[in-house]
C-alpha positions as CSV (number, residue, x, y, z in Angstrom):
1,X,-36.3,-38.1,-5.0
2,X,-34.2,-39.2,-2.3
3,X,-31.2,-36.3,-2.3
4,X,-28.1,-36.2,0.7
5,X,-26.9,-32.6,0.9
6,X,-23.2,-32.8,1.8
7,X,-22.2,-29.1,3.6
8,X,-19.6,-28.7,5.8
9,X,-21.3,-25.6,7.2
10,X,-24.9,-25.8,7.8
11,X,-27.7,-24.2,9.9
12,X,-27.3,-22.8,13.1
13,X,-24.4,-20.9,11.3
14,X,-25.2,-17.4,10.5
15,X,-23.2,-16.5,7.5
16,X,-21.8,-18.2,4.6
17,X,-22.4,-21.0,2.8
18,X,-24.4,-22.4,6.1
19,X,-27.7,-20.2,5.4
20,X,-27.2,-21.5,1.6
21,X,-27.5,-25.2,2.4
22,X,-30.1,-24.4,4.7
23,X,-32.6,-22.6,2.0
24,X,-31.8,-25.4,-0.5
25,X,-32.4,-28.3,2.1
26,X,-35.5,-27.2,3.3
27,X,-36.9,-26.0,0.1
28,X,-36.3,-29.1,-1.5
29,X,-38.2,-31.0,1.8
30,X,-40.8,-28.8,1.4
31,X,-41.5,-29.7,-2.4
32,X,-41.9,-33.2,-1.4
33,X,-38.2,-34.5,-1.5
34,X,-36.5,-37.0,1.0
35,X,-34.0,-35.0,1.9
36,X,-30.7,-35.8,4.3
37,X,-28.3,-33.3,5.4
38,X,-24.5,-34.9,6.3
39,X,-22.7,-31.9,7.7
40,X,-19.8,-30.8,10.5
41,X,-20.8,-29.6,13.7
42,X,-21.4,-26.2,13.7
43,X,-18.0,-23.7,13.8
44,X,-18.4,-21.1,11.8
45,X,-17.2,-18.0,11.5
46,X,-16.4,-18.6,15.6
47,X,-16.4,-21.8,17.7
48,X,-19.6,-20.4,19.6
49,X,-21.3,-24.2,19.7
50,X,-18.7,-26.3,21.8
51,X,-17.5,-29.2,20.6
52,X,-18.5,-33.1,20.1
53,X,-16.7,-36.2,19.4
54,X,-18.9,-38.1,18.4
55,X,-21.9,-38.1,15.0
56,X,-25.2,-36.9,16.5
57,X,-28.6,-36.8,14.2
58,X,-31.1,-33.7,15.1
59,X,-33.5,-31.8,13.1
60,X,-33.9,-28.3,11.6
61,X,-36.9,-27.2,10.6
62,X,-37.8,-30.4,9.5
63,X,-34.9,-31.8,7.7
64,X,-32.9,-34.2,9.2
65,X,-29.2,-33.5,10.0
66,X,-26.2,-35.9,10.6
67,X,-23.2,-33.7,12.3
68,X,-20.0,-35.4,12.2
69,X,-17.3,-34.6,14.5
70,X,-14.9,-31.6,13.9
71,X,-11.1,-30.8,14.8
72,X,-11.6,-27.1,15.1
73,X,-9.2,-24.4,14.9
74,X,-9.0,-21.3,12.2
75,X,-6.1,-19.3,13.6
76,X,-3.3,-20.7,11.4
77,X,-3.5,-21.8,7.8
78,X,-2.1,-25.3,9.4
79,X,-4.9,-25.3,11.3
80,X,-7.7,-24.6,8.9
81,X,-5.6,-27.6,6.7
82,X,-6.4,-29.5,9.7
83,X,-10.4,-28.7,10.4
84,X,-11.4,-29.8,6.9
85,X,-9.2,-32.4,6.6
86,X,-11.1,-33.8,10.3
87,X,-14.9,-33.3,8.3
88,X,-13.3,-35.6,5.6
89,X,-11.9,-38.2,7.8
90,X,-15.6,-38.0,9.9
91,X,-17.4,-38.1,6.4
92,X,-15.4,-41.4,5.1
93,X,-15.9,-43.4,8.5
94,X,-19.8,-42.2,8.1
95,X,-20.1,-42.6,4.3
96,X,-20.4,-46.8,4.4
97,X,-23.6,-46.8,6.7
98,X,-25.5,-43.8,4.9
99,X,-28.6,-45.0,4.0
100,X,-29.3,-45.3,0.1
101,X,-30.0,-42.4,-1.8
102,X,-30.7,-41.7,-5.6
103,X,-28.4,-38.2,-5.7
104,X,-25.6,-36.4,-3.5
105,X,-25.3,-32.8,-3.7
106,X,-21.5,-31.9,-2.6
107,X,-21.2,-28.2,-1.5
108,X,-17.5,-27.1,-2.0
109,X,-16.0,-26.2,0.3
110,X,-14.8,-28.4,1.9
111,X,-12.7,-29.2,-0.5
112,X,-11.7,-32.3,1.4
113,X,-14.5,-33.8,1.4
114,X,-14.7,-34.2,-2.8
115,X,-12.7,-36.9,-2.9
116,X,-15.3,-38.6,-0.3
117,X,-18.1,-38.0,-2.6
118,X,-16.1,-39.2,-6.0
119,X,-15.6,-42.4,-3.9
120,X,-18.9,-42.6,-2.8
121,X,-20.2,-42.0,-5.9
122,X,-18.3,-44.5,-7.7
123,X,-18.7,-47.2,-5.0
124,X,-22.6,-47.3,-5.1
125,X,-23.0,-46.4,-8.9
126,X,-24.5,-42.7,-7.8
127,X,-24.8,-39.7,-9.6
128,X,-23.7,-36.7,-7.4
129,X,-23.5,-32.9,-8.0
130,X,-20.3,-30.8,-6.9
131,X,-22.6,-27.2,-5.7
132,X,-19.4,-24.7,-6.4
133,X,-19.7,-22.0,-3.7
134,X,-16.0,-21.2,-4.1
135,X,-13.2,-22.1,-6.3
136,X,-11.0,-23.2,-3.4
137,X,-7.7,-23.0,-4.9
138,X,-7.6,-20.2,-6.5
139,X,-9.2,-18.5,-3.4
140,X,-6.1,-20.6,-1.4
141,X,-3.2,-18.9,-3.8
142,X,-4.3,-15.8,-4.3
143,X,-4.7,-15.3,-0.4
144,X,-1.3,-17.2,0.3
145,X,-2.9,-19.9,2.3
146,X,-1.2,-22.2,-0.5
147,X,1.8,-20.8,-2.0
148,X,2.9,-21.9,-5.7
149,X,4.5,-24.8,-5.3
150,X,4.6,-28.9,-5.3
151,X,1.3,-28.4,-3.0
152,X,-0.8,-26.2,-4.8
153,X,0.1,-28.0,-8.0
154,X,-1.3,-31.1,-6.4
155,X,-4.6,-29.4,-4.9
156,X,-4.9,-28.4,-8.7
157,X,-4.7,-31.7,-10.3
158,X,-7.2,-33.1,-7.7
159,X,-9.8,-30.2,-8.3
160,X,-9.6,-30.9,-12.0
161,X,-10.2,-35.1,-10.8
162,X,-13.3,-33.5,-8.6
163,X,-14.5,-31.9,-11.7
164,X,-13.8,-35.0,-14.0
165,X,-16.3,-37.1,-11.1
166,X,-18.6,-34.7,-10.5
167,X,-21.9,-35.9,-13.2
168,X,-22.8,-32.1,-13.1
169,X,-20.9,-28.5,-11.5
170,X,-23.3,-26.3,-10.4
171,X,-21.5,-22.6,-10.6
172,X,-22.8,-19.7,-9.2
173,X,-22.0,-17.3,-11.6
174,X,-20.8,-17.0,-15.7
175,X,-17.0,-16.0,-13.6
176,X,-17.4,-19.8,-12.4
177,X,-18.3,-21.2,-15.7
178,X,-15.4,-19.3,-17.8
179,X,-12.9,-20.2,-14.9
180,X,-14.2,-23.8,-15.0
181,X,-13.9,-24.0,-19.1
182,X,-10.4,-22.5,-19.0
183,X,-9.5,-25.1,-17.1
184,X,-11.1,-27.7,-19.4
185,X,-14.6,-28.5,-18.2
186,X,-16.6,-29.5,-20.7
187,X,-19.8,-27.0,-21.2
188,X,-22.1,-29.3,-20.9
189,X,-21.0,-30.8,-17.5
190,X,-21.9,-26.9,-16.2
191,X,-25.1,-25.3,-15.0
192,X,-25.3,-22.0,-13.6
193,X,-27.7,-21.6,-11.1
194,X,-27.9,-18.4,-9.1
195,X,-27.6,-18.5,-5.1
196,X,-30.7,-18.0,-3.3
197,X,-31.4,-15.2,-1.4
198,X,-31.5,-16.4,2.8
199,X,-33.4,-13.7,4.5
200,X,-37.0,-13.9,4.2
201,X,-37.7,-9.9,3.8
202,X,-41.8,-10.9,4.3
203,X,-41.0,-9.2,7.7
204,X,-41.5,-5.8,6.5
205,X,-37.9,-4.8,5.9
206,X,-38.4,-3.7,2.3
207,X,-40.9,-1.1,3.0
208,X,-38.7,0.8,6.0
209,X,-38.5,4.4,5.4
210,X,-35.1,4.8,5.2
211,X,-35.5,8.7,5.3
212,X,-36.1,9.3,9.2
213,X,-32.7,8.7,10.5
214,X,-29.0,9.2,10.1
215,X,-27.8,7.8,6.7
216,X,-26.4,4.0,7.5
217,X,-24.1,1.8,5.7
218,X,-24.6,-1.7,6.2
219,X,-21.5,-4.6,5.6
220,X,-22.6,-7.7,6.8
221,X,-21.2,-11.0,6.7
222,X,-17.4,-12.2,6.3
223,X,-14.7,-10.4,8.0
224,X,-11.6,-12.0,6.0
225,X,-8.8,-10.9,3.8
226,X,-10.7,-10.9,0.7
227,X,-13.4,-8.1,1.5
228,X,-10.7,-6.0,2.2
229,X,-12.8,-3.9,5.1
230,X,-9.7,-2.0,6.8
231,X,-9.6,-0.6,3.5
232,X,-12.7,0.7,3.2
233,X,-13.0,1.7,7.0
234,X,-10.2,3.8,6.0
235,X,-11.6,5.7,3.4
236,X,-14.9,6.4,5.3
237,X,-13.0,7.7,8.0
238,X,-11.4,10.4,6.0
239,X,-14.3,11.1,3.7
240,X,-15.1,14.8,5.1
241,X,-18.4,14.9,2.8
242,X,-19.6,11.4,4.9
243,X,-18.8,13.1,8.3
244,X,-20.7,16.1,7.0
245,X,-23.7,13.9,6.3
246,X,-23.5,11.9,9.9
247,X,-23.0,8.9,7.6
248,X,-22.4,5.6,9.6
249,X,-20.7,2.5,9.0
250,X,-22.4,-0.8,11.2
251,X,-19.9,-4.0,10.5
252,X,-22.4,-6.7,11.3
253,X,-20.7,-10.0,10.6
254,X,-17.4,-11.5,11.8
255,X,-14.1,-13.3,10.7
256,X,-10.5,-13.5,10.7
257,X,-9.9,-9.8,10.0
258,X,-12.0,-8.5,12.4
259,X,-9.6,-7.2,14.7
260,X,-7.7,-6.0,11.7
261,X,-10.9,-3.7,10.6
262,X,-11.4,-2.8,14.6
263,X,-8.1,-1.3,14.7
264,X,-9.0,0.9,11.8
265,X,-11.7,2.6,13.7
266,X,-10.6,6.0,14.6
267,X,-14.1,7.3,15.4
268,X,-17.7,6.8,16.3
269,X,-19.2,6.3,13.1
270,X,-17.3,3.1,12.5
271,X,-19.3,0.2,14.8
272,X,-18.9,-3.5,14.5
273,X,-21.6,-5.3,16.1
274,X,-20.7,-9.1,15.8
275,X,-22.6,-11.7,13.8
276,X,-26.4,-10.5,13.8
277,X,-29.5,-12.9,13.3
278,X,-33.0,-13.2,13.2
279,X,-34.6,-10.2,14.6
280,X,-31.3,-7.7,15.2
281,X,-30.6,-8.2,11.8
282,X,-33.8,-7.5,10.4
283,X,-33.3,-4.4,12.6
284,X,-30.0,-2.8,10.9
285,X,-31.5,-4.1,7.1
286,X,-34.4,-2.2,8.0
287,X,-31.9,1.3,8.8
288,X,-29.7,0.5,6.1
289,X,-29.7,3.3,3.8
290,X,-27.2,1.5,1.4
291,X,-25.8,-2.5,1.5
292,X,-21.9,-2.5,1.3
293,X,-20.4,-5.1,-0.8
294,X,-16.0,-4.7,-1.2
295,X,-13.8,-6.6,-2.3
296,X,-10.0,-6.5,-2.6
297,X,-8.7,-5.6,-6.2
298,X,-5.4,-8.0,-5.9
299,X,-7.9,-11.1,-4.8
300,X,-9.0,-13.3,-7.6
301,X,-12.8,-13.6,-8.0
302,X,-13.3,-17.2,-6.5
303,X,-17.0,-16.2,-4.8
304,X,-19.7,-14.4,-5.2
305,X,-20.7,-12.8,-2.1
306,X,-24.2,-14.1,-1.0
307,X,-25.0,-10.6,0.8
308,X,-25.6,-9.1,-2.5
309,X,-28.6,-11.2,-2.8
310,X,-30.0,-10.5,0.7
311,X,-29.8,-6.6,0.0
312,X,-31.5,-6.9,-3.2
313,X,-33.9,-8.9,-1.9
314,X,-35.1,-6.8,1.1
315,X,-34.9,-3.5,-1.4
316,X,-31.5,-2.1,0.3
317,X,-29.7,-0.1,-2.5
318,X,-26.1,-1.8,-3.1
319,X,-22.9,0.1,-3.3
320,X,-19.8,-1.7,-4.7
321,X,-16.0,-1.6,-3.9
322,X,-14.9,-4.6,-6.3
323,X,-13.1,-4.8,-9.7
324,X,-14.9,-3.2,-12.4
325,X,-14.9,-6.4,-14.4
326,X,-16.4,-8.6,-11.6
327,X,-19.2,-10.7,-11.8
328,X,-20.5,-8.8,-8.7
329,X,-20.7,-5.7,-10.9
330,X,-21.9,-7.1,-13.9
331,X,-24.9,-8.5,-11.7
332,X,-25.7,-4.9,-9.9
333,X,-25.2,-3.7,-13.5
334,X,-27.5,-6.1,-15.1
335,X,-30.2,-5.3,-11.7
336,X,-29.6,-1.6,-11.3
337,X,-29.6,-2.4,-8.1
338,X,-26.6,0.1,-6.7
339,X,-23.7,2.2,-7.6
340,X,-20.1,0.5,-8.6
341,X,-17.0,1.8,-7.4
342,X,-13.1,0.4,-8.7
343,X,-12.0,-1.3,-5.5
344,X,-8.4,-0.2,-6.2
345,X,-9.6,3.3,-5.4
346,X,-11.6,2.7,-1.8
347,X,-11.3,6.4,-1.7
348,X,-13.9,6.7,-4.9
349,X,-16.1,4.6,-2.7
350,X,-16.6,6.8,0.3
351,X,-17.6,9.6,-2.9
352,X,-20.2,7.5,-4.2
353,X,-21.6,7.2,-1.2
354,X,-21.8,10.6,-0.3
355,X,-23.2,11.2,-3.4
356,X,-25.8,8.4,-3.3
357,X,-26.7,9.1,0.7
358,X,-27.9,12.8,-1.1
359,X,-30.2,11.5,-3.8
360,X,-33.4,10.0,-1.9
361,X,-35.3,9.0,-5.1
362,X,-31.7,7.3,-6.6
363,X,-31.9,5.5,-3.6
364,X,-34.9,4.1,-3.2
365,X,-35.2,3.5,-7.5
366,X,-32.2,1.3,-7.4
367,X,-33.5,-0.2,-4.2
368,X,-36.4,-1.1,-6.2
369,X,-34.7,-2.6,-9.0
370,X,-32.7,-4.8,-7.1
371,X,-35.9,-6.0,-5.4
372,X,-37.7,-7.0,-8.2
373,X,-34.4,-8.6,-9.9
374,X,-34.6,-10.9,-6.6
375,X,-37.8,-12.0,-7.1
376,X,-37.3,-12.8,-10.5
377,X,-33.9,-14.7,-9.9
378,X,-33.6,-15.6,-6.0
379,X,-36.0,-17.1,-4.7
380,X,-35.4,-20.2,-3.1
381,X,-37.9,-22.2,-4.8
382,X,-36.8,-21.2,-8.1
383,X,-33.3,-22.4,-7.2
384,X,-34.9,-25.5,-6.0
385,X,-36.8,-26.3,-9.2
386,X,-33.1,-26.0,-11.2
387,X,-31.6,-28.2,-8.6
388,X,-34.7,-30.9,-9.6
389,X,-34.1,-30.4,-13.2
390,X,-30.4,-31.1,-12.6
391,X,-31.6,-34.1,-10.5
392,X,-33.8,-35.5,-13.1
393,X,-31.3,-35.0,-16.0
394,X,-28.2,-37.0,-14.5
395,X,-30.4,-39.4,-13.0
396,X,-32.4,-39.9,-16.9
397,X,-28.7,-40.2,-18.0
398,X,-28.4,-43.0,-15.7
399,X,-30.8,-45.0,-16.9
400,X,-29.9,-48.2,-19.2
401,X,-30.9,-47.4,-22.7
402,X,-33.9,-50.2,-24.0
């Protein structure tokens, strides 16, 4: 088939929805597929690669890549408005000379950018796919960045249109899918399809003794309000039984909350390190004695963090600061890969962890579990053969009957 993956974030970005559209891209590629990535020059989480004003083609590993030009800025809600509002603009003025395509897959967000693929879908008869990484406006209210009003109310009603045009929403989780029916999807325009996992752990990360050094808690990726991370940086601060243990906390990621959480740090067992790739953060998965995932309590579930599959997937035990009721706990739950903790008490978080940091065979069981649950459910060309079937089965419903 001949597929265009619309993302907003894409490869070289470390973290997010970039590594996603990444593993689908190039899976797809590799199991014969024509594949075409339109996508905004790279910004994310920090405006590391520059700028450019004008589209530019490349290639990564393989695929081929249009990046469209990008008015960048994530310091104010105004200007975060702004910066996907500029990827739309850039992806209208690119969308008449595309070259012809049987399928688009829409990663949201941008959220934007929908109503560039409803058009383009209705103007050249195509069936495209709406990939729902995060349920924008509910992540938008509950965070403040839209406040109830005249202008949430309309970023409602055109979500519900997005939904309407979409020929299939892929969801990421059964969360997704009961959001999405409460707010009248029809069942069968949804198909859940699990996230991939986006770090290949063939590198020997799985098999690390994790029993030769001082106990490490990993939190890697996003730094924003909805992790809630000063929170928890708190907590294991004051936990006397962590300091006993010479427990440490490595913040490998970044965001706008990052110097928030830095100002938290009252001690030396609190490090942030920045964004980590390739072999640096192969490095701290390899010493992570447990994989934090944390999520505020007063935050509506509009995302399922993708960490949780990279810890599974290279065998690092999970521990859980979320709500009870979460999809993320229902899947560690489901796995056995980790210990859960009520994210409205971060204290009950820093117990766990003593408690799990003591029980060597715990540790290395639920690391196990979470493992095998991974292969079973994460691997990227198991996503890719849903994403065909998907393909095939709006493109069949296409078809003029005889």
């Amino acid at each position: 088939m001949r597929i265009q993956l619309w993302s907003y974030n894409y490869d070289p970005e470390p973290q997010g929805v970039a590594p996603l559209s990444a593993v689908l891209a190039r899976t797809l590629a590799e199991r014969g597929h024509d594949v075409l990535v339109v996508a905004a020059h790279p910004h994310y989480p920090e405006p590391t690669w520059g700028s450019r004003r004008r589209p530019y083609r490349e290639r990564r590993d393989g695929v081929p890549v249009l990046r469209l030009p990008l008015w960048i800025g994530r310091a104010t809600g105004l200007e975060r408005v702004r910066q996907e509002l500029s990827f739309a603009v850039s992806l209208a003025l690119a969308a008449p000379v595309l070259p012809s395509c049987d399928a688009v897959i829409a990663v949201s967000p941008s959220f934007p950018a929908q109503a560039v693929a409803m058009a383009y879908g209705r103007v050249r008869r195509l069936p495209w796919i709406l990939w729902l990484q995060d349920i924008v406006t509910d992540g938008a209210a509950s965070t403040g960045l839209l406040p109830a009003g005249a202008l949430l109310r309309t970023a409602q009603r055109f979500e519900r249109s997005a939904y309407a045009s979409a020929d299939r929403v892929v969801v990421i989780s059964e969360a997704f899918r009961r959001n999405l029916r409460g707010k009248g999807v029809a069942d069968g325009k949804l198909v859940r399809i699990l996230n991939p996992t986006t770090f290949d752990p063939s590198a020997g990360v799985e098999a690390a003794p994790r029993d030769t050094a001082a106990p490490r808690i990993l939190a890697m990726g996003n730094i924003g309000h909805s992790q809630g991370l000063d929170r928890v940086v708190d907590a294991f601060e004051a936990s006397g039984e962590l300091a006993r243990l010479g427990a440490r906390l490595v913040i490998a990621g970044a965001g706008v909350e990052a110097e928030t959480v830095r100002s938290r740090i009252v001690s030396d067992r609190v490090s942030m390190t920045g964004v980590l790739r390739g072999d640096a953060l192969a490095a701290e998965l390899a010493g992570a004695w447990l994989g934090l995932v944390s999520q505020r309590p007063d935050v509506a579930e509009f995302n399922l963090p993708s960490k949780l599959m990279n810890y599974m997937a290279c065998g690092v035990p999970v521990i859980a600061s979320v709500r009870p009721e979460s999809e993320t706990a229902a899947l560690i739950r489901e796995s056995g890969a980790g210990w859960i903790t009520d994210a409205a008490d971060p204290a009950a978080l820093a117990r766990q962890a003593a408690a799990a940091l003591e029980q060597p065979e715990a540790l290395r069981r639920h690391g196990a579990a979470g493992r095998d649950y991974a292969r079973a459910h994460f691997r990227p060309q198991s996503v890719a053969e849903r994403f065909e079937a998907v393909l095939e089965g709006v493109l069949a419903a296409r078809q003029p009957s005889r």
